[in-house]
C-alpha positions as CSV (number, residue, x, y, z in Angstrom):
1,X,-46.6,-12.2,0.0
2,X,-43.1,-13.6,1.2
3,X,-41.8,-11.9,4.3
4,X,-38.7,-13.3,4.6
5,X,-36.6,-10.2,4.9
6,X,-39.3,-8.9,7.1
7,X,-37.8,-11.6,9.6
8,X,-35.1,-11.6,12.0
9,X,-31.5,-12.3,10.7
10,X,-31.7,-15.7,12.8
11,X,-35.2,-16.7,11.2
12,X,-33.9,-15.8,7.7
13,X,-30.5,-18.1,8.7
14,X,-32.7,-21.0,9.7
15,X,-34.2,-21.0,6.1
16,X,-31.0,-20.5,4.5
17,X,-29.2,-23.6,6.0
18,X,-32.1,-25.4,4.9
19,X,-31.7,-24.3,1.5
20,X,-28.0,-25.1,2.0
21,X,-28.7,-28.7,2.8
22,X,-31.1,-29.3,-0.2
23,X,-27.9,-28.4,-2.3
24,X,-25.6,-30.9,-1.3
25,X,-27.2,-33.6,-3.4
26,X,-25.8,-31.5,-6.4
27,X,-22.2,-33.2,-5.4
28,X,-23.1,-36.1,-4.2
29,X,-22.4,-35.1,-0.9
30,X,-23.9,-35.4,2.9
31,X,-22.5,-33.7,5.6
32,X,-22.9,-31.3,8.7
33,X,-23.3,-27.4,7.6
34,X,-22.0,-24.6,10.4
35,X,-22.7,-21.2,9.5
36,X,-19.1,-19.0,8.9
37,X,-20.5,-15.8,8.2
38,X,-23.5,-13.9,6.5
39,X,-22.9,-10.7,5.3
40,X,-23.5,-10.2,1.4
41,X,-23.5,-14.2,1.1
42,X,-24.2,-16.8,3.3
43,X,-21.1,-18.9,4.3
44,X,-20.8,-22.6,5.8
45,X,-18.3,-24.8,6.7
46,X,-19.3,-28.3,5.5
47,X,-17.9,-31.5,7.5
48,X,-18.5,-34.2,5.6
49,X,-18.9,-37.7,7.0
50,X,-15.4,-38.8,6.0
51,X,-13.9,-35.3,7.7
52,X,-14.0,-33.8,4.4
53,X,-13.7,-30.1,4.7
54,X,-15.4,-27.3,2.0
55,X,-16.4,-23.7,2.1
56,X,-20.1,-23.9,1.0
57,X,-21.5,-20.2,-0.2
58,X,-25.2,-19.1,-0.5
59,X,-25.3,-15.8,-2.8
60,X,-27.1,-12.8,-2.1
61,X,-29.8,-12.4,-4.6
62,X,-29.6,-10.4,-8.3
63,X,-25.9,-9.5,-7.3
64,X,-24.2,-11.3,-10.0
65,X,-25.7,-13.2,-13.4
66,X,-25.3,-16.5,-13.9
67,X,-22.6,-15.8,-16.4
68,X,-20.6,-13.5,-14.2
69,X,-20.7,-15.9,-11.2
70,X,-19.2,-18.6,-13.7
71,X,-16.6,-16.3,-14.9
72,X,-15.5,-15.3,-11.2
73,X,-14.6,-18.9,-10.6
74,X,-13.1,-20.2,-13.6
75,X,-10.8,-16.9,-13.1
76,X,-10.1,-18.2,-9.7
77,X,-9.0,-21.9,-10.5
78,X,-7.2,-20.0,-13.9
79,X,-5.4,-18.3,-10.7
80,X,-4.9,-21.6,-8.7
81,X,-3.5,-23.3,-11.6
82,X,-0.7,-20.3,-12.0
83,X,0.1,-21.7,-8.5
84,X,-1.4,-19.0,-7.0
85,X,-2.8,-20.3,-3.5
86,X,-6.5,-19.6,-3.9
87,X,-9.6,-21.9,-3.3
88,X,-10.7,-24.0,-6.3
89,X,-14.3,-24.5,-7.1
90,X,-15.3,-27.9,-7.0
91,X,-17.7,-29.0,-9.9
92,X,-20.7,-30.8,-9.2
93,X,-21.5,-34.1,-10.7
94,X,-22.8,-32.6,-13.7
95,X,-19.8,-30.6,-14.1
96,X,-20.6,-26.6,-13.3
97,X,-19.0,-24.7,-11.0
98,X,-22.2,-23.6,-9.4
99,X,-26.0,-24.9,-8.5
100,X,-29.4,-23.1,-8.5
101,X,-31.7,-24.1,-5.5
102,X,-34.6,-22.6,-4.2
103,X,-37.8,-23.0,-1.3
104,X,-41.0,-21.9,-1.2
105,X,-39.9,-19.1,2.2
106,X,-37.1,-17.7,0.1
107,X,-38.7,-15.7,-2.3
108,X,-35.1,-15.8,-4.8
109,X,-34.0,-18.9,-6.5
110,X,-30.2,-18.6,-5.0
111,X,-26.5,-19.4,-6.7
112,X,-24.9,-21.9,-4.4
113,X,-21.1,-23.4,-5.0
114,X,-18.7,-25.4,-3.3
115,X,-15.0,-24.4,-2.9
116,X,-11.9,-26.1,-1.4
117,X,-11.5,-25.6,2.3
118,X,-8.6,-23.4,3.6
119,X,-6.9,-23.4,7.3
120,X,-6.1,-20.6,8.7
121,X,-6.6,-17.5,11.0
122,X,-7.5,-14.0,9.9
123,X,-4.7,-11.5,10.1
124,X,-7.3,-8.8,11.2
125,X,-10.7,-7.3,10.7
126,X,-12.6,-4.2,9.4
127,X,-13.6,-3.5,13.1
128,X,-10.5,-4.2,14.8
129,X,-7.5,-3.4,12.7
130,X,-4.3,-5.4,12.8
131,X,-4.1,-8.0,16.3
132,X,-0.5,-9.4,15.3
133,X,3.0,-8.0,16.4
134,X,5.3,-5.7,14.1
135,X,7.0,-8.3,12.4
136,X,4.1,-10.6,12.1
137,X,2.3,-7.6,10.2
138,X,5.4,-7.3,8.3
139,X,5.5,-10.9,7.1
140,X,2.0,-10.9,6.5
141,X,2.0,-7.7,4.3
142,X,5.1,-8.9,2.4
143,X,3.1,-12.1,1.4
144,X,-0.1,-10.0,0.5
145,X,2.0,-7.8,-1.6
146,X,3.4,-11.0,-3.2
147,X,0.1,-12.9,-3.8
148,X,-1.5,-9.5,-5.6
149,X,1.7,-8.9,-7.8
150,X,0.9,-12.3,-9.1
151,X,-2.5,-11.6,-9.3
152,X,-1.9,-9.0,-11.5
153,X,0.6,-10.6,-13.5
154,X,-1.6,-13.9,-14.3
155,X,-4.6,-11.5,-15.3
156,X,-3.3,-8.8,-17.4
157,X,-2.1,-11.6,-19.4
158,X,-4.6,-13.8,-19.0
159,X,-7.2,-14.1,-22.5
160,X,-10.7,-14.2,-21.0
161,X,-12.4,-17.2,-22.5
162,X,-15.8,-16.6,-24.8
163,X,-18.8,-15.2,-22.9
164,X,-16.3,-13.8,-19.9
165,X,-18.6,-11.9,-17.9
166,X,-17.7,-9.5,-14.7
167,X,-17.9,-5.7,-13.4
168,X,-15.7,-3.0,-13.2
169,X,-14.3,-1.0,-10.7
170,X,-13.8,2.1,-13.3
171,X,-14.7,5.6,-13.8
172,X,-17.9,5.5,-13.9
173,X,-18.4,2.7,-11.4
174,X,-16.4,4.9,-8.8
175,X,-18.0,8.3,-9.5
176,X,-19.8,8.0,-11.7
177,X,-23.9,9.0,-12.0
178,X,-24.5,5.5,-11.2
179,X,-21.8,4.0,-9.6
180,X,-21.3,0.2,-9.2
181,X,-22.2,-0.1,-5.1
182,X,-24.5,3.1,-5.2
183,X,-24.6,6.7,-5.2
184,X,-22.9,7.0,-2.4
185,X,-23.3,11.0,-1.8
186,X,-27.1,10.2,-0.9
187,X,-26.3,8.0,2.1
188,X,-28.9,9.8,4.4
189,X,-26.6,9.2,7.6
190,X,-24.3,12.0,6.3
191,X,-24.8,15.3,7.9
192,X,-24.7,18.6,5.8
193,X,-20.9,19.5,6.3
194,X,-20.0,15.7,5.8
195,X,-22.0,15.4,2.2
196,X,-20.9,18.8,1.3
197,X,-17.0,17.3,1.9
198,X,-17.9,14.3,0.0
199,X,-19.8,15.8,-3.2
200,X,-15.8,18.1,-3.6
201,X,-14.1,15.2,-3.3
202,X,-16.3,13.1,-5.8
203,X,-15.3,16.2,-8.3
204,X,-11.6,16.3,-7.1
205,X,-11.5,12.2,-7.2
206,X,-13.4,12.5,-10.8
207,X,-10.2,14.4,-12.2
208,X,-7.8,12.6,-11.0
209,X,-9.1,9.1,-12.6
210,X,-9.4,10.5,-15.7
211,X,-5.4,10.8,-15.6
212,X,-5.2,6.9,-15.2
213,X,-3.9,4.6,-17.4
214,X,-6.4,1.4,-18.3
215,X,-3.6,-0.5,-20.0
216,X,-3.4,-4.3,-18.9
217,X,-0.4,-2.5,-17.3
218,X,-2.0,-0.9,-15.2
219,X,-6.3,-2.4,-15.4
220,X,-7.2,-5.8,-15.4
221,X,-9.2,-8.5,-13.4
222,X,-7.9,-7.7,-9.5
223,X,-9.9,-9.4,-6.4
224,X,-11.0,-5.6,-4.6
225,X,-11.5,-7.2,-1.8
226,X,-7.9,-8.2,0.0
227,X,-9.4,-7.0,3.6
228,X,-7.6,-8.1,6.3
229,X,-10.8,-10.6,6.8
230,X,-10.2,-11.8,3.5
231,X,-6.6,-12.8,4.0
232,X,-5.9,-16.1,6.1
233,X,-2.6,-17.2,7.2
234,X,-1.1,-20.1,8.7
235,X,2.8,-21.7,9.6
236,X,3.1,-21.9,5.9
237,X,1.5,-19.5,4.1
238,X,-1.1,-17.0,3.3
239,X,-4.3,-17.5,1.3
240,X,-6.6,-15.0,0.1
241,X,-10.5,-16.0,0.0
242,X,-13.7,-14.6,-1.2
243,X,-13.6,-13.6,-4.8
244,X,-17.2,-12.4,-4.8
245,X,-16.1,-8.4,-6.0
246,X,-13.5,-9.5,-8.0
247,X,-13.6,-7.4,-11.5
248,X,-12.0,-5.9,-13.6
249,X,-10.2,-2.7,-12.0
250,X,-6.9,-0.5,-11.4
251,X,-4.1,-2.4,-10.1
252,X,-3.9,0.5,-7.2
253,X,-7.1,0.2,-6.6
254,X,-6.6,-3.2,-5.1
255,X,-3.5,-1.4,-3.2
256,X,-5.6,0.6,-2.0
257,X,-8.4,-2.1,-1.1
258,X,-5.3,-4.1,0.8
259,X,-4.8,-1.1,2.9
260,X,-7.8,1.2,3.6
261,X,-9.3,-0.2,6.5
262,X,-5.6,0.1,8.0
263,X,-4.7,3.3,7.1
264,X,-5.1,4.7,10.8
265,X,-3.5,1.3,12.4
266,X,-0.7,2.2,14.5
267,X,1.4,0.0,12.7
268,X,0.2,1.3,8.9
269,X,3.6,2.4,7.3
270,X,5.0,-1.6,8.5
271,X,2.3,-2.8,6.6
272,X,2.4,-0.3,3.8
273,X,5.8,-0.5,3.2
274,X,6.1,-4.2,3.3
275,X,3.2,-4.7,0.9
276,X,5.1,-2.3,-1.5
277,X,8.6,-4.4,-1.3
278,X,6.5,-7.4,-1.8
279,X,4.8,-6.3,-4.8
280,X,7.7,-5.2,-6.3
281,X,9.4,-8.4,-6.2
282,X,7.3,-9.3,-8.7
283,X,5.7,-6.7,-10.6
284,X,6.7,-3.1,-11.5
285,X,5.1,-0.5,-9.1
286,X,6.9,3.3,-9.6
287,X,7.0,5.9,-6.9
288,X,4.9,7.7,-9.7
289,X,2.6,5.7,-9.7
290,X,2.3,5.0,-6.0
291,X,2.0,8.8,-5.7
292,X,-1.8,8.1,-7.0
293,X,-2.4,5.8,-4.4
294,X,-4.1,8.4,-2.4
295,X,-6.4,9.3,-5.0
296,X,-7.5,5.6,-5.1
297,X,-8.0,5.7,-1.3
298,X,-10.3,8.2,-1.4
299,X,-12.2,6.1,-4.2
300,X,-12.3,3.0,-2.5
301,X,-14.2,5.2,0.7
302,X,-16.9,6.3,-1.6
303,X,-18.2,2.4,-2.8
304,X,-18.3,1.6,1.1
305,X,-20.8,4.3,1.6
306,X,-22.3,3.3,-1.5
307,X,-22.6,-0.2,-0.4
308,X,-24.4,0.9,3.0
309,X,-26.7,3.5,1.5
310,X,-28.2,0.1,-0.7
311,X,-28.4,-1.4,2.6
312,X,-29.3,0.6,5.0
313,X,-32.0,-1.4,6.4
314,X,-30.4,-4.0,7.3
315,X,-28.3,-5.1,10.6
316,X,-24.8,-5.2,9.1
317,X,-25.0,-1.4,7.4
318,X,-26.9,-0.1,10.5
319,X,-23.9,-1.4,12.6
320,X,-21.1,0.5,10.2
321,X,-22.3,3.3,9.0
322,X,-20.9,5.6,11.2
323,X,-17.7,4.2,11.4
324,X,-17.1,3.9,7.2
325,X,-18.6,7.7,7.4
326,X,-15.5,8.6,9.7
327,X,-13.4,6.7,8.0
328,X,-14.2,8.0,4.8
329,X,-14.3,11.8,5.8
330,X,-10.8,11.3,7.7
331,X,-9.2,9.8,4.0
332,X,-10.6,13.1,2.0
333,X,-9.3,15.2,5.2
334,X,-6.1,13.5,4.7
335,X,-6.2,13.9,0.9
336,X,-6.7,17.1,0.3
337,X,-4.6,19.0,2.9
């Protein structure tokens, strides 16, 4: 029997680099690996001997098909050749965006793929919040606004080639019986009054996406995941990173992605208000429909608990559970009053 997530989170990184390594061949490339971060997939800086710099990413096992993973980055270099700054996958030698490698103490063969490297520091966290002054928040935000208008406006006119392949962040993936990230009521961390606040809201949520437009006006591919963690900046500009839940969704819902984890920030309406102005520079977005953006909110909070009630075993959900329950109960609070 394979125990390898019976093992510590450093024994199971050990293997993983080595399985990272035994990949590089697929470019043609040698190098030094340094582990960025290991959360859903395992991430690694690669230095190659020529100072070379790439993002090297190990995925988490049965999350997405072969097909879908394919589809996520041909979107993405669609999206960089839009001029839309976003890492590019870089092909290996035979040509795909992706290879398959596998040991004998990993008990998954695993997705691995090389993308560009991009510079730059992380304009916050899910933990911490916003760390940058006023106005850097409000530049920052502006950009983010910007970059997701233009997200929107490549893919809701983009034709998805034959065989496209990805999820959705829809009805039934929200609140549905079985929603994309997990039935997110049964997370057994919440306490009687908690679930009991979070089974009305799933009704009250229910309604209210059912009112939604899914018009390539309003529904297309979006990334769902622009967390501040997600969004790097430098002198020059700002980059989003990690495609991996990008799918097809409402354009709020990404909104609502952007600012969730910052809705309690001290500096919330400067970064609200500057994402709007940004967005609107280049894509429509109504007070109407902005209105909504509550609703969404609220949405977004369930597939967090979802996400931690598939994974409540292991060190990362452990460590957040309470806090996405607060944060969750404190966006229905705020909701509904």
């Amino acid at each position: 029997m394979n125990t390898f997530y019976q093992q510590s989170l450093a024994q199971q990184e050990e293997q993983l680099l080595r399985l990272a390594y035994s990949a590089l061949p697929a470019w043609g490339l040698e190098g030094h690996l340094s582990l960025i971060k290991h959360r859903e997939n395992a991430v690694y800086r690669l230095t190659t001997a020529d100072n070379q710099l790439y993002a090297l990413r190990i995925h988490r096992a049965n999350y997405h098909s072969d097909a879908s993973l394919h589809s996520e980055l041909s979107w993405v270099n669609a999206l960089q050749g839009c001029g839309i700054e976003v890492p590019n996958a870089i092909p290996t030698q035979t040509g795909a965006f992706f290879t398959l490698a596998s040991l004998d103490s990993i008990p998954e063969t695993r997705q691995i793929d090389l993308l560009s490297w991009v510079d730059g520091k992380q304009i916050g966290s899910i933990e911490d919040g916003l760390s940058d002054s006023p106005e850097q928040i409000q530049k920052n935000y502006f950009i983010i606004g910007q970059v997701a208008a233009q997200i929107h406006n490549q893919a809701s006119q983009w034709p998805t080639p034959e065989g496209f392949q990805r999820h959705s962040w829809g009805l039934e993936d929200l609140v549905g019986e079985e929603p994309f990230w997990g039935p997110f009521w049964e997370l057994q961390a919440l306490s009687p009054v908690q679930r009991s606040l979070i089974l009305k809201a799933r009704k009250t949520v229910r309604k209210g996406l059912m009112t939604l437009s899914t018009d390539s006006a309003d529904y297309s591919m979006i990334h769902a995941d622009l967390v501040p963690e997600n969004v790097l900046v430098n002198a020059n500009s700002v980059q989003i990173i990690d495609f991996d839940d990008a799918g097809f969704g409402w354009h709020l819902f990404e909104i609502a992605t952007a600012l969730y984890f910052i809705q309690f920030d001290q500096h919330y309406e400067i970064a609200k208000q500057a994402l709007i102005a940004g967005y609107r520079q280049h894509r429509p977005l109504s007070d109407q429909k902005l209105a909504q953006l509550p609703l969404l909110m609220v949405a977004r909070g369930f597939t967090y608990l979802g996400w931690v009630h598939t994974r409540q075993n292991t060190e990362t959900a452990l460590e957040s559970t309470p806090h996405l329950i607060n944060l969750c109960c404190r966006t229905i609070e705020q909701y509904i009053k």
